[in-house]
C-alpha positions as CSV (number, residue, x, y, z in Angstrom):
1,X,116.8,65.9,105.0
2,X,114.5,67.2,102.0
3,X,111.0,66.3,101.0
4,X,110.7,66.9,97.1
5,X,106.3,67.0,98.2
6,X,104.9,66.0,94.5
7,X,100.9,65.8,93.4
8,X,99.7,63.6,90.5
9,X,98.7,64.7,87.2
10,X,96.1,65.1,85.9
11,X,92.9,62.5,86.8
12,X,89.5,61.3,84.6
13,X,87.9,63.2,87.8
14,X,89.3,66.5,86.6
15,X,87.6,66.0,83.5
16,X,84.5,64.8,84.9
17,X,83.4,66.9,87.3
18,X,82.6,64.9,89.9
19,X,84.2,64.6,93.7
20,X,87.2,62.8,93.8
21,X,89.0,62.6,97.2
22,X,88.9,58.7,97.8
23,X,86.9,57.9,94.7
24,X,90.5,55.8,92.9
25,X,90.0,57.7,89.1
26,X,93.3,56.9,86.6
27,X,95.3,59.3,85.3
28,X,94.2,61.1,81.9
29,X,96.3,60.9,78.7
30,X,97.4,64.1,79.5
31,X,98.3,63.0,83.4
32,X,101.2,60.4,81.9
33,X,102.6,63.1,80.2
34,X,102.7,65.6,82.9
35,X,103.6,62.6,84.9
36,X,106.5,61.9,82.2
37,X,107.7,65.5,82.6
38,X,108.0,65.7,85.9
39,X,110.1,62.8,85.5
40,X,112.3,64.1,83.8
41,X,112.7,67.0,85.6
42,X,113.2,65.6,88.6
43,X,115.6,63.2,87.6
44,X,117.6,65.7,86.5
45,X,117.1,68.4,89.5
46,X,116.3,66.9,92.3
47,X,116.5,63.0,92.3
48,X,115.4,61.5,95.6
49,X,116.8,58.3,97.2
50,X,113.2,57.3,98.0
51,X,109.3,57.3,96.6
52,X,106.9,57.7,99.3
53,X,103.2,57.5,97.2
54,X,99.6,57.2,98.0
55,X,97.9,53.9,96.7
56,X,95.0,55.9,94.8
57,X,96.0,55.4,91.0
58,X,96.9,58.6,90.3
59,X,99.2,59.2,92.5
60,X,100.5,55.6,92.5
61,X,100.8,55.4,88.8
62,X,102.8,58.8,88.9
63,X,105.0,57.5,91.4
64,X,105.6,54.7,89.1
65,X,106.6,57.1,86.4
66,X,108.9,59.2,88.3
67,X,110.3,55.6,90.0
68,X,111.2,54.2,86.9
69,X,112.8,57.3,85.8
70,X,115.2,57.3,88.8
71,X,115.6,53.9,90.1
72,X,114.9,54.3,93.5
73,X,112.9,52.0,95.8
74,X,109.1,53.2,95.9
75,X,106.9,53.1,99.1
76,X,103.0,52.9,99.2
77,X,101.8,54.6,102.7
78,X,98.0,54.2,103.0
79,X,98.4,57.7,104.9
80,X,99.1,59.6,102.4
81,X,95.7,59.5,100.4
82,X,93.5,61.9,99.7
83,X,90.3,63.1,102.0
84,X,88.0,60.9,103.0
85,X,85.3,62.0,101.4
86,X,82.7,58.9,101.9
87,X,79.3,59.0,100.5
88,X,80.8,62.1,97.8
89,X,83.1,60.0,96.0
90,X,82.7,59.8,92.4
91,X,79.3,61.7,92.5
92,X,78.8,64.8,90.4
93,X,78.9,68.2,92.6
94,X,75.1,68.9,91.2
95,X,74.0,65.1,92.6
96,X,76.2,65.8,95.7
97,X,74.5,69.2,96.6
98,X,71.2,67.6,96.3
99,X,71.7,64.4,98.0
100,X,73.8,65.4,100.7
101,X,74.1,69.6,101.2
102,X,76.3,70.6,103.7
103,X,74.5,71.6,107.0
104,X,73.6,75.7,106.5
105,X,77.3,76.9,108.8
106,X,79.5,74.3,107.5
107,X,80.1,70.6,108.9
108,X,81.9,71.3,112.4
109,X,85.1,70.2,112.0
110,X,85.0,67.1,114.2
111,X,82.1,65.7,112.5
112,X,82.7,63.5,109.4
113,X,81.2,62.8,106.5
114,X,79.1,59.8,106.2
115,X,81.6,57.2,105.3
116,X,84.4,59.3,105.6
117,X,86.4,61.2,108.4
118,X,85.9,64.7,109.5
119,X,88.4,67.6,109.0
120,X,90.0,67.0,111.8
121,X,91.2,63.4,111.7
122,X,92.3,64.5,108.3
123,X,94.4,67.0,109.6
124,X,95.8,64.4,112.4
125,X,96.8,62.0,109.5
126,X,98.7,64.4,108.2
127,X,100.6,64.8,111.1
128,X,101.1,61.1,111.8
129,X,102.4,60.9,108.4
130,X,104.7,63.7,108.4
131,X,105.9,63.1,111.6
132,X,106.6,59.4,110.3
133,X,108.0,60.2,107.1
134,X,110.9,62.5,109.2
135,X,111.8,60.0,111.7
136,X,111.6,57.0,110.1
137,X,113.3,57.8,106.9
138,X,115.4,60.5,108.5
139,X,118.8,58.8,107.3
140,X,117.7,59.5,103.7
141,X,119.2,62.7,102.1
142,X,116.1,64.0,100.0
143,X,112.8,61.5,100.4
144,X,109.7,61.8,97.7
145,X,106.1,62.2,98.4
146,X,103.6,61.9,95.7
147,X,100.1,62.6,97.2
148,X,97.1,64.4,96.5
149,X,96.1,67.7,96.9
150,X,94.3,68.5,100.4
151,X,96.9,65.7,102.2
152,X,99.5,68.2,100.8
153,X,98.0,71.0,101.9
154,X,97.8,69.9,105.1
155,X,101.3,68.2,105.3
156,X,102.5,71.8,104.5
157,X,100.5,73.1,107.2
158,X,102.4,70.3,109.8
159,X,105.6,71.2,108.8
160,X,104.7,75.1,109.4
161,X,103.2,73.9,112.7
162,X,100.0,75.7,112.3
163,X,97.1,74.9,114.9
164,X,94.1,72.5,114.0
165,X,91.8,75.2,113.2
166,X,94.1,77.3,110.7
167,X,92.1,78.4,107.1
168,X,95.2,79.0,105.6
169,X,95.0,76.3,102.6
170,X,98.3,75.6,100.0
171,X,97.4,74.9,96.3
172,X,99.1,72.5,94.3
173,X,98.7,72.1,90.4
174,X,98.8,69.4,88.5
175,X,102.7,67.4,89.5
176,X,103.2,70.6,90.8
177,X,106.5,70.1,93.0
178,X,107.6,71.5,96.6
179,X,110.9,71.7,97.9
180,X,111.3,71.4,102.2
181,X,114.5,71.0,103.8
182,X,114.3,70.3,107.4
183,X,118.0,71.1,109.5
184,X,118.7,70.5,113.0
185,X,118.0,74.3,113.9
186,X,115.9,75.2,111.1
187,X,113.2,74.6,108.7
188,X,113.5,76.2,104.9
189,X,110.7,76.2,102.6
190,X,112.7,76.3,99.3
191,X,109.9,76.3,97.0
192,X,106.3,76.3,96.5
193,X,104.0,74.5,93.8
194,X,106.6,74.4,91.2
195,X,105.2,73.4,87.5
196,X,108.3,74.9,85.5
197,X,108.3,71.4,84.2
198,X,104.7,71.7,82.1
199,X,106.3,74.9,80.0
């Protein structure tokens, strides 16, 4: 099978400044288009046979785009939204440093964020989804993902099997695309963050 792994377009949050994670911002103007784009591109490249989206609005609504471009049957998975980020959502990075500063080494993995989940049940909901999305939809040819940023990034770090306490991190652009096939004696990363669709 292939997962075509897709992140939204462009949010209000972007614009604002503020952190987003679970905080459900719509997409901008310029989000539909990108969101239209990739639609198009997809369609055209690498249709899938089924949508797999977060229900935060951004990604939802550009799942909705790229559905009704393709005709396929769309999915919402609660799993696959962003971070957790609790008490953070929606509040400006200078209001957030003030009102909650991280601890002076960090927040320990295992310890969440007021509200929200730590870095480490992130990374395990990853897993669960990924290990979901193969199995149960493994009779689909090429299934669709459209998520958010970190849940990507850690997705990617599942299907490269890399222990719980890697700091390797994936970036992914606005409906910036990537291509995974999985085979029965091999796993191919065909390509990376793809945004050819934007030129």
């Amino acid at each position: 099978m292939e997962l075509l792994i897709i992140r939204h377009g462009q949010s209000e949050a972007d614009l604002l400044g503020v952190h987003e994670g679970r905080a459900d911002f719509p997409l901008t103007e310029l989000g539909e288009q990108q969101a239209k784009r990739l639609s198009d591109y997809v369609s055209t490249n690498f249709s899938p046979d089924i949508i797999l989206a977060s229900p935060l609005k951004r990604a939802k609504r550009t799942a909705v785009i790229l559905k009704e471009a393709i005709g396929c049957e769309l999915i919402v998975e609660s799993d696959l939204m962003e971070f957790n980020n609790g008490v953070l959502a929606g509040l400006s990075r200078e209001e957030a440093a003030v009102k909650y500063p991280l601890p002076p080494n960090g927040r320990p993995a295992h310890i969440p964020i007021e509200n929200g989940e730590s870095d480490l049940e992130f990374r395990f909901r990853a897993e669960r989804i990924f290990h979901k999305v193969i199995f149960d939809y493994r009779d689909y040819q090429r299934v669709a993902i459209v998520s958010h940023g970190g849940l990507i990034s850690h997705l990617l770090k599942a299907f490269l099997r890399q222990p719980n306490a890697s700091d390797f991190a994936f970036a992914t652009g606005d409906t910036g695309i990537h291509l995974l096939e999985i085979k029965e004696n091999v796993s191919v990363i065909r390509f990376l963050n793809r945004q050819e669709h934007l030129n």
